[in-house]
TISEKE-832378 format. One record per atom (N, C-alpha, C): residue in one letter; x, y, z. Coordinates in steps of 0.001 Angstrom, whole numbers, padded with zeros to 6 digits, always signed. Layout:
N
AXYZ ...
END
This chain:
248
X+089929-061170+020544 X+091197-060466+020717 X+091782-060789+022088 X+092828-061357+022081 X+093364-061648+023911 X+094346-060076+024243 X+095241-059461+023318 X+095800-058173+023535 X+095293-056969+022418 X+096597-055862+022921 X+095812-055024+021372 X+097203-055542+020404 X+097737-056407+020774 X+099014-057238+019630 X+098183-058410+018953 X+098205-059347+019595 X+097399-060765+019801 X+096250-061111+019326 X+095530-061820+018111 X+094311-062458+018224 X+094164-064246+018090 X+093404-064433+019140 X+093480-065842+018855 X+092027-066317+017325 X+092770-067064+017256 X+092001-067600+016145 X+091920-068960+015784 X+091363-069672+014380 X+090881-070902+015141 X+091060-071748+013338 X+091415-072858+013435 X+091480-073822+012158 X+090281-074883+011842 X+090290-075117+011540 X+089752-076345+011404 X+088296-076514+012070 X+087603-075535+011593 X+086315-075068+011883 X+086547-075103+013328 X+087350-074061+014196 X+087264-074150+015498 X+088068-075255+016325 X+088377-076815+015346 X+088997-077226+016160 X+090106-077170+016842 X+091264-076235+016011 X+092198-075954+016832 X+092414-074584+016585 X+093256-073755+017849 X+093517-073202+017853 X+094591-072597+017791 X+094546-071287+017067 X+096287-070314+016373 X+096217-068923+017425 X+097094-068720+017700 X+097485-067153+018092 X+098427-066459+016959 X+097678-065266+016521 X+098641-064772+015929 X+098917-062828+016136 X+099879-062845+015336 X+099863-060868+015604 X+098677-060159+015268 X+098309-059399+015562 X+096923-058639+015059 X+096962-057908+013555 X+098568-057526+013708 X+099244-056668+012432 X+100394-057192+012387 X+100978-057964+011193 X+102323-058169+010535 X+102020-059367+010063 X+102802-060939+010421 X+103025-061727+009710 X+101616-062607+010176 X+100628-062605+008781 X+099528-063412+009553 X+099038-064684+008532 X+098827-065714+008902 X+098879-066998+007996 X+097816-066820+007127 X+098289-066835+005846 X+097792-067409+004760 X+097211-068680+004359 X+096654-068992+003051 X+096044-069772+002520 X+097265-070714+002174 X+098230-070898+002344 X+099237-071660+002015 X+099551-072860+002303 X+099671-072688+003929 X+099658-073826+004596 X+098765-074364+004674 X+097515-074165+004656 X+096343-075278+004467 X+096379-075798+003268 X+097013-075278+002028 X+096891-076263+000441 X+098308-076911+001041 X+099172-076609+001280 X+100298-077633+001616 X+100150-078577+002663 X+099694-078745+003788 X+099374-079624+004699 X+098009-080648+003827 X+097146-079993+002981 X+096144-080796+002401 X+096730-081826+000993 X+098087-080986+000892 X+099245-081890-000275 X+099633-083146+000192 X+100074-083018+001500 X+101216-083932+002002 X+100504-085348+002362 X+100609-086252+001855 X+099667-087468+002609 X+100573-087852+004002 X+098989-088483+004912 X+099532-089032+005992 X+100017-090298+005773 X+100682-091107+006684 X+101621-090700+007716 X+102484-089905+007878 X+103155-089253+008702 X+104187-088263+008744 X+104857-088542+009562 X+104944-089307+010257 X+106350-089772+010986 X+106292-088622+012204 X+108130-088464+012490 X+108446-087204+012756 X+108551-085844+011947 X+108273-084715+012194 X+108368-083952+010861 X+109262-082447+011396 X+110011-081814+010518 X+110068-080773+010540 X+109716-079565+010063 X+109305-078621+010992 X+108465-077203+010017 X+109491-076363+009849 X+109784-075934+008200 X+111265-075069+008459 X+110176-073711+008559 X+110961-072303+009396 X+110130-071324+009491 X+108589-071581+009880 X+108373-072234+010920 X+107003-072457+011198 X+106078-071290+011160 X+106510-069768+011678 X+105896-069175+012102 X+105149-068974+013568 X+103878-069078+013190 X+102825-069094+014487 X+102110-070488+014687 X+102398-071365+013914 X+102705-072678+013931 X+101465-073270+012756 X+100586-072780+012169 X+099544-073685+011233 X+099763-074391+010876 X+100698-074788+009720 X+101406-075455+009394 X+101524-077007+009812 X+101886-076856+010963 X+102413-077621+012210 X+100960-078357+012784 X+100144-077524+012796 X+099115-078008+013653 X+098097-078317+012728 X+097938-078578+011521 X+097362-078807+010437 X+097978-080615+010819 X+098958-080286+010512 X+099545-081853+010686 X+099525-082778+011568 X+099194-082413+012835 X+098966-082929+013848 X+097900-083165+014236 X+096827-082763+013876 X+095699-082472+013746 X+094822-083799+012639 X+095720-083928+011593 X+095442-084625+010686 X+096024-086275+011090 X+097007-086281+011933 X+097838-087505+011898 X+097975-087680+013665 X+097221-088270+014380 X+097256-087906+015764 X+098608-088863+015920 X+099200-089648+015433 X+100580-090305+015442 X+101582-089559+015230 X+101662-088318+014380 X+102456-087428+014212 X+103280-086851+015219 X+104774-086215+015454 X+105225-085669+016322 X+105803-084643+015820 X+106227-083243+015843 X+107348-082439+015062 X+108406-081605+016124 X+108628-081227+015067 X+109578-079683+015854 X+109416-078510+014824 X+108987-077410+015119 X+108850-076326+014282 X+110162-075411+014736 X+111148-074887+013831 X+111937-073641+013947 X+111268-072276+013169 X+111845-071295+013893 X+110941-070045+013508 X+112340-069002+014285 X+112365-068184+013476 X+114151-067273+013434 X+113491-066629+014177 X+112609-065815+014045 X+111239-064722+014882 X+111010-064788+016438 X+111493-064058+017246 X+110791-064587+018512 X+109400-064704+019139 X+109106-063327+018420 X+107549-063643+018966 X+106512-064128+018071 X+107067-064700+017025 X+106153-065934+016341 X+106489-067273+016634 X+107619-067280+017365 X+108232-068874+018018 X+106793-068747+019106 X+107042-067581+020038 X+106540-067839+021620 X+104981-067751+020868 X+104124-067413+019907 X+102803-068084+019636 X+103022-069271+019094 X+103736-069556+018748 X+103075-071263+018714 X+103770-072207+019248 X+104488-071675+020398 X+104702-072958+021369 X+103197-071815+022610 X+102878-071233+022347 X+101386-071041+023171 X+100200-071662+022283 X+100256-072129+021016 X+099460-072158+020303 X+099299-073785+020435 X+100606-074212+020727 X+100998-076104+020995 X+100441-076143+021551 X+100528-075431+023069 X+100151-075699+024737 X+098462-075762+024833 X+098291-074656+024130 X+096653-074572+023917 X+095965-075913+023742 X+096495-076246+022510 X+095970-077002+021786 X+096114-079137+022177 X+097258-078872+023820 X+097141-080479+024009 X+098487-081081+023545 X+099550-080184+022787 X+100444-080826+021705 X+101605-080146+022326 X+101771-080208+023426 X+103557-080061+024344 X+104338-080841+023898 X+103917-082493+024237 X+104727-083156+024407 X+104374-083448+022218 X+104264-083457+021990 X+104214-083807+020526 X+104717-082637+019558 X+104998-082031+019876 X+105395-080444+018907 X+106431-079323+020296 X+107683-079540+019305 X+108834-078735+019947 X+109051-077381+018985 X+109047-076519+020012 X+108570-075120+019296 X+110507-074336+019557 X+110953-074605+018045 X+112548-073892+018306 X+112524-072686+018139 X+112840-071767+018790 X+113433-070484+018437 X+114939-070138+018210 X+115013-070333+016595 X+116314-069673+016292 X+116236-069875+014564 X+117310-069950+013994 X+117819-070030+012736 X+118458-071290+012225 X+117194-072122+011594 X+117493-073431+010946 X+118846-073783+010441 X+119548-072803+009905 X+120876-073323+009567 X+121733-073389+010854 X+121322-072747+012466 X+122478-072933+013195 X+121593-074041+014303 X+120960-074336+014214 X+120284-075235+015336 X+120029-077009+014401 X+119905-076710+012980 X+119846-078067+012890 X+120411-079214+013017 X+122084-078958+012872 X+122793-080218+013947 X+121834-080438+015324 X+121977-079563+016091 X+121301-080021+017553 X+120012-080673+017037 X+119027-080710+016056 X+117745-081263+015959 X+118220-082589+015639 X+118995-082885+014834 X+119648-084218+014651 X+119341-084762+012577 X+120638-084648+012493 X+120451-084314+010733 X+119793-086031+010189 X+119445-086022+009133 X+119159-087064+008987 X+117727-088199+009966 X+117456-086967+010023 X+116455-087767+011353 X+114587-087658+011346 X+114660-087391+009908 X+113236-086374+009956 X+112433-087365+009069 X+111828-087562+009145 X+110766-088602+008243 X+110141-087546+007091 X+109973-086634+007413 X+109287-085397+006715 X+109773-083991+007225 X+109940-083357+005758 X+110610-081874+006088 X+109430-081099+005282 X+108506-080386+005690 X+107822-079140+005417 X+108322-077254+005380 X+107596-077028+004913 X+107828-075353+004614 X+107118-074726+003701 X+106207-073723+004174 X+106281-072535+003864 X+107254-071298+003913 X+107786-071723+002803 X+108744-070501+003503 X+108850-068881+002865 X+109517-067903+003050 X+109923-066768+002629 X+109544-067000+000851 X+109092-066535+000443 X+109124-066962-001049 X+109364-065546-002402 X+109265-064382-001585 X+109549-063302-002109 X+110962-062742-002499 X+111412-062522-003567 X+112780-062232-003567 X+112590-061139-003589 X+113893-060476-002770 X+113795-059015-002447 X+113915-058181-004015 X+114735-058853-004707 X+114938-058086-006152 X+113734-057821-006664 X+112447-058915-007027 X+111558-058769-007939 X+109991-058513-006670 X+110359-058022-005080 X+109356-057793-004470 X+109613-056697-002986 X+109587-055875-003129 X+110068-054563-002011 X+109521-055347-000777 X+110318-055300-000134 X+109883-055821+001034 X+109155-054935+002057 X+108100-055643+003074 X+107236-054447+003596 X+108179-053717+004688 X+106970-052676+004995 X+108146-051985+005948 X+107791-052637+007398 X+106969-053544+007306 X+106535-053830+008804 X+107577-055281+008570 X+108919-055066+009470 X+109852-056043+009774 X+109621-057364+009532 X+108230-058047+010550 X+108065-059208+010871 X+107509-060050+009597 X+106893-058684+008914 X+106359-059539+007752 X+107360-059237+006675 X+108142-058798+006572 X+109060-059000+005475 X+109865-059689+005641 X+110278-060107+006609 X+111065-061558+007017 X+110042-063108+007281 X+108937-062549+006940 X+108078-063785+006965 X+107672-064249+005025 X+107881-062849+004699 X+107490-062954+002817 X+108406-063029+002288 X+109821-062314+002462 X+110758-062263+001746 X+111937-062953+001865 X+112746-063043+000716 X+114036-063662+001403 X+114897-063097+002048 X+114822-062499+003569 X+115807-061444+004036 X+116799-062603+004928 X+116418-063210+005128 X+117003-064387+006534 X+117610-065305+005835 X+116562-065977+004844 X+116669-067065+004490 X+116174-067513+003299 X+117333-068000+002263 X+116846-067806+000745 X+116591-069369+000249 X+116211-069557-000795 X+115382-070782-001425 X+117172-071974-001316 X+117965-071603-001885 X+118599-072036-001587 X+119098-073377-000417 X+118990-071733+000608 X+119343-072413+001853 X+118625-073399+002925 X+117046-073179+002756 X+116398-074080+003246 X+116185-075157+002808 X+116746-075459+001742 X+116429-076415+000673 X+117850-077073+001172 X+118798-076931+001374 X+120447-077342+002038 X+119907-077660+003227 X+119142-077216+003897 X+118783-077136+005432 X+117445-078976+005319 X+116685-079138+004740 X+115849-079706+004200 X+116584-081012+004199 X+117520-080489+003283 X+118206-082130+002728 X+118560-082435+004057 X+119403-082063+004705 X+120537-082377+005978 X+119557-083027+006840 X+117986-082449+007303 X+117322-082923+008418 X+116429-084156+007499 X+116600-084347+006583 X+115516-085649+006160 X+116709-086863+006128 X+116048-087580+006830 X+116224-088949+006495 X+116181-089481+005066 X+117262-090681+004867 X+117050-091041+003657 X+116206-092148+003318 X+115514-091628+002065 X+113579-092534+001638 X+112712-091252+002296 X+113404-089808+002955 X+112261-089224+003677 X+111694-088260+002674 X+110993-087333+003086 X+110068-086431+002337 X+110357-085008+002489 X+110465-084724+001577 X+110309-082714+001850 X+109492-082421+001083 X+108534-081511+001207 X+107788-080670+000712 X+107837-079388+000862 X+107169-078938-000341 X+106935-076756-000017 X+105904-076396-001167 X+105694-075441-000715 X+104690-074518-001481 X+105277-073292-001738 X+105138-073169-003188 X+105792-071661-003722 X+105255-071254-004848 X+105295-069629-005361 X+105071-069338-006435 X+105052-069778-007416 X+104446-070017-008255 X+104247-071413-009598 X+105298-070635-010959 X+105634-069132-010591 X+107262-068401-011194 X+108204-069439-011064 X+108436-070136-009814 X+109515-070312-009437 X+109649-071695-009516 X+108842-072635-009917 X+108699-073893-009893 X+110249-074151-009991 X+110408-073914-011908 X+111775-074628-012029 X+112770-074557-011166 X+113039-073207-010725 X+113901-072843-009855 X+113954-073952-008430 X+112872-074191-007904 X+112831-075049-006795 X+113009-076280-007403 X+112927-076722-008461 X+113455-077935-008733 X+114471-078177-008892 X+115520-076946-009703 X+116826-077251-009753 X+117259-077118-008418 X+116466-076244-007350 X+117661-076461-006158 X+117381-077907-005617 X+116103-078551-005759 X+115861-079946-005103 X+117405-080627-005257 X+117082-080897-007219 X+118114-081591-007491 X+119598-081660-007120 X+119636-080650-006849 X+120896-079870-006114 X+121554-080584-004996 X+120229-080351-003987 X+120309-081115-002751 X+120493-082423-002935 X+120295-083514-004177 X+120104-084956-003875 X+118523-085015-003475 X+117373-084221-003712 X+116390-084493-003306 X+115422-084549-004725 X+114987-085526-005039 X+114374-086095-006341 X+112586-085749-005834 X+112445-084662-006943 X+110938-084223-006924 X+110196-085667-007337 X+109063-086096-006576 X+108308-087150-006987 X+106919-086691-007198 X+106360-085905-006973 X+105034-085551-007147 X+105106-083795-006953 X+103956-083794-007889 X+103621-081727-007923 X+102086-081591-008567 X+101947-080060-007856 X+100624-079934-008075 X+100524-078745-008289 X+100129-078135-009531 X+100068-076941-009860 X+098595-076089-008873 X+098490-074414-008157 X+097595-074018-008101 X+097017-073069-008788 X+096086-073228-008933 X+094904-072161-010036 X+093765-071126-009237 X+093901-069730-009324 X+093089-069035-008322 X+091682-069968-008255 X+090941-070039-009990 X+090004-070208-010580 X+090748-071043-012125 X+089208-071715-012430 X+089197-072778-013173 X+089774-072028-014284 X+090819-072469-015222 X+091281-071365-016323 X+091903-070590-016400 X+091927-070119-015444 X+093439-069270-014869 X+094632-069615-014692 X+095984-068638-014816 X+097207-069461-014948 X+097409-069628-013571 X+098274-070704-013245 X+098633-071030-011637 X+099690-069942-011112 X+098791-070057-009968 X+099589-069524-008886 X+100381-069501-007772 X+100457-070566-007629 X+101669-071689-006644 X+101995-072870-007139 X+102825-073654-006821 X+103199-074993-007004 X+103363-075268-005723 X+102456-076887-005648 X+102891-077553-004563 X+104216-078522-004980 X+105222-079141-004140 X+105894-080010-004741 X+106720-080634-003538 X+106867-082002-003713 X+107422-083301-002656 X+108492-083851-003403 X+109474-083952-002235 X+110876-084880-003105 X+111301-085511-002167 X+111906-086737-002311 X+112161-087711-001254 X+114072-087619-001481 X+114660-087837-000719 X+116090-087998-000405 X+116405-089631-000576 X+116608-089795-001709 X+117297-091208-001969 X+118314-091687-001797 X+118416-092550-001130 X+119544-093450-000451 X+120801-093333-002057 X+122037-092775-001639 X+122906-092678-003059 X+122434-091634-004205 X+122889-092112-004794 X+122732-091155-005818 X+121370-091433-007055 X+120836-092765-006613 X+119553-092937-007372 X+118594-092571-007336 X+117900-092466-008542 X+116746-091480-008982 X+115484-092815-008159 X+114605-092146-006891 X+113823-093516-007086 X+112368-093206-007416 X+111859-091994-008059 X+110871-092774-009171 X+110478-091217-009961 X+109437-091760-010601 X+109230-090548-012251 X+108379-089529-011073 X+108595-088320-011536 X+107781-087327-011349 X+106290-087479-011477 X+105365-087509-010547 X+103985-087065-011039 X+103295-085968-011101 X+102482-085314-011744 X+102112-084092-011843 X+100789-084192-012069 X+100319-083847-010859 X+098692-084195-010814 X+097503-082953-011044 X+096722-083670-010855 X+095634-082437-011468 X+095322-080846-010708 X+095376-080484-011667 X+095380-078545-010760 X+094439-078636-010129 X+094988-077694-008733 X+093989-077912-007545 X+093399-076411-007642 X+092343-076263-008058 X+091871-074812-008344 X+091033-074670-006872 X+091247-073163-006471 X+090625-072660-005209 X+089679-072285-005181 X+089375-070902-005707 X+087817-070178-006072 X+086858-071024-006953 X+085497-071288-006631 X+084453-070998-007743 X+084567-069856-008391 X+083764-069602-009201 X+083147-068494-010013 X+082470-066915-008911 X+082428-067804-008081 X+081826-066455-007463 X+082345-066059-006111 X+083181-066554-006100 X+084237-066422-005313 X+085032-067054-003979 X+083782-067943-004013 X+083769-069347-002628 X+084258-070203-002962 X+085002-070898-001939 X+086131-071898-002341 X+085808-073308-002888 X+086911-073852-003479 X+085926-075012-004329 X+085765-076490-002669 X+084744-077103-003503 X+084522-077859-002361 X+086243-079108-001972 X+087208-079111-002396 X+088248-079820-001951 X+089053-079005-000869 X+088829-077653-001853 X+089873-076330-000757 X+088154-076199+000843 X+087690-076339+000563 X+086989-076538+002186 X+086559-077904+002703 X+087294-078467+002146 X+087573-080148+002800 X+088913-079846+003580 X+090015-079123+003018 X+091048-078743+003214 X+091169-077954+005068 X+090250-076987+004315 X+089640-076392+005901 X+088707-077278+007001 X+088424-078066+006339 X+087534-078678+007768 X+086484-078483+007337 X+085973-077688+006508 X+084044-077385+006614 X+083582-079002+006218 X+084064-079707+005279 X+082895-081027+005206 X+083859-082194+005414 X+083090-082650+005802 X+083732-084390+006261 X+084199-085276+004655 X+083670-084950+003671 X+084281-085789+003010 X+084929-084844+001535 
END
C-alpha cells in the first residue's frame, strides 16, 4: 500500500509495475486478453481511455520497440500512470494525456498511429446502473464516452493499413462491428471469450485495419475461443502465458 488511496501493484509476475486506486476503477482481466490479442509489432500506438495505464504497459513490455501515448478523461488515473510510466523506465516511450480523446486528438496528430487500442467504457447506462462510486462508472459505463465515439476517435488517429483493436462484451459484438464499418475500419480478425470450456462467450476480442479508400483489404478471421478458467477454477495455461507465469 503506498497511501490509504493508492496501491502499487505489479504485472507480469512482478515485472512491471501499476499504481492504482485502492477503491474505484481497478484493472481487470481485460487488458491482459487484449494486449495478449494484438500481435507485435506495434509501431506507435494509441491507448484510448488508458486508465492507470496496463494496457499500455502490457505493450511495451511486450515490444521494447514500441512507443505510445495513453489518453485518460480522469485525472487521477492519468497522474497513475504517467507515475506508473516513470516507475517503470518508459518516460520517454509512453506520453501519459490527460483529457478527452475527442478534444485532444487533433493535437496527437490524426492519422498518425500505427495502432489504436482500447478498453473502453463498455456498459450502457440503459441496460447497466451505473456505480455510485464516480470513477468507476465513468471507467464501466458509457457516461463520457460511447462506443460510437471512440470508434470515430479510433478511425481519425490510425493511420491508413493501421490497426485498431478492443475488447468488449461478446452482447455487443455486432454492434462494434457495424460501428467499425461505419468508421471505414474493416474487422480482419476476432476472437470470441469463454469463462470456461462450453460456456457461452463473454467478450469479443476484435482488430480492424483502416484501408487506404474505400477497399475491403481482406476476409474476416475468426479464430479459436480463447477460454480462461479450467474446471476448477485456475486459469487455462495460454491466459497465464498471457500473465507472464510461463515462458512459453
Amino acid at each position: 500500500m503506498i497511501d490509504e488511496d493508492v496501491t502499487a501493484d505489479t504485472l507480469l509476475r512482478g515485472r512491471v509495475r501499476l499504481y492504482q486506486p485502492a477503491r474505484g476503477a481497478r484493472m481487470s482481466l481485460d487488458p491482459v486478453l487484449l494486449a495478449g490479442f494484438v500481435k507485435p509489432p506495434y509501431g506507435r500506438f494509441l491507448d484510448i481511455g488508458c486508465g492507470t495505464g496496463p494496457l499500455s504497459f502490457l505493450l511495451l513490455a511486450t515490444d521494447p520497440a514500441a512507443t505510445g501515448v495513453g489518453v485518460e478523461i480522469q485525472r487521477r488515473l492519468a497522474a497513475l500512470a504517467a507515475r506508473g510510466a516513470e516507475e517503470n523506465g518508459w518516460g520517454e516511450r509512453l506520453e501519459i494525456v490527460d483529457g478527452d480523446v475527442r478534444a485532444v486528438g487533433a493535437r496527437l496528430g490524426e492519422a498518425s498511429f500505427d495502432l489504436v487500442v482500447t478498453n473502453p467504457p463498455y456498459r450502457t447506462v440503459e441496460s447497466s446502473p451505473p456505480s455510485p462510486n464516480l470513477e468507476r462508472a465513468l471507467a464501466f459505463n458509457e457516461i463520457a464516452l460511447r462506443l460510437a465515439e471512440w470508434v470515430k476517435a479510433a478511425a481519425s488517429a490510425a493511420r491508413r493499413g493501421g490497426r485498431v483493436a478492443a475488447i468488449l462484451p461478446a452482447a455487443r459484438a455486432q454492434e462494434l462491428a457495424r460501428a467499425l464499418l461505419d468508421g471505414h475500419l474493416w474487422p480482419v480478425r476476432k476472437r470470441l471469450v469463454c469463462p470456461r470450456a462450453g460456456e457461452p462467450p463473454s467478450r469479443v476480442l476484435i482488430e480492424a485495419r483502416r484501408a487506404p479508400g474505400e477497399v475491403l483489404v481482406s476476409e474476416l478471421v475468426t479464430e479459436e475461443a480463447l477460454v480462461v478458467h479450467e474446471p476448477d477454477g485456475t486459469f487455462t495455461p495460454e491466459v497465464r502465458r498471457m500473465l507472464g507465469e510461463t515462458l512459453e
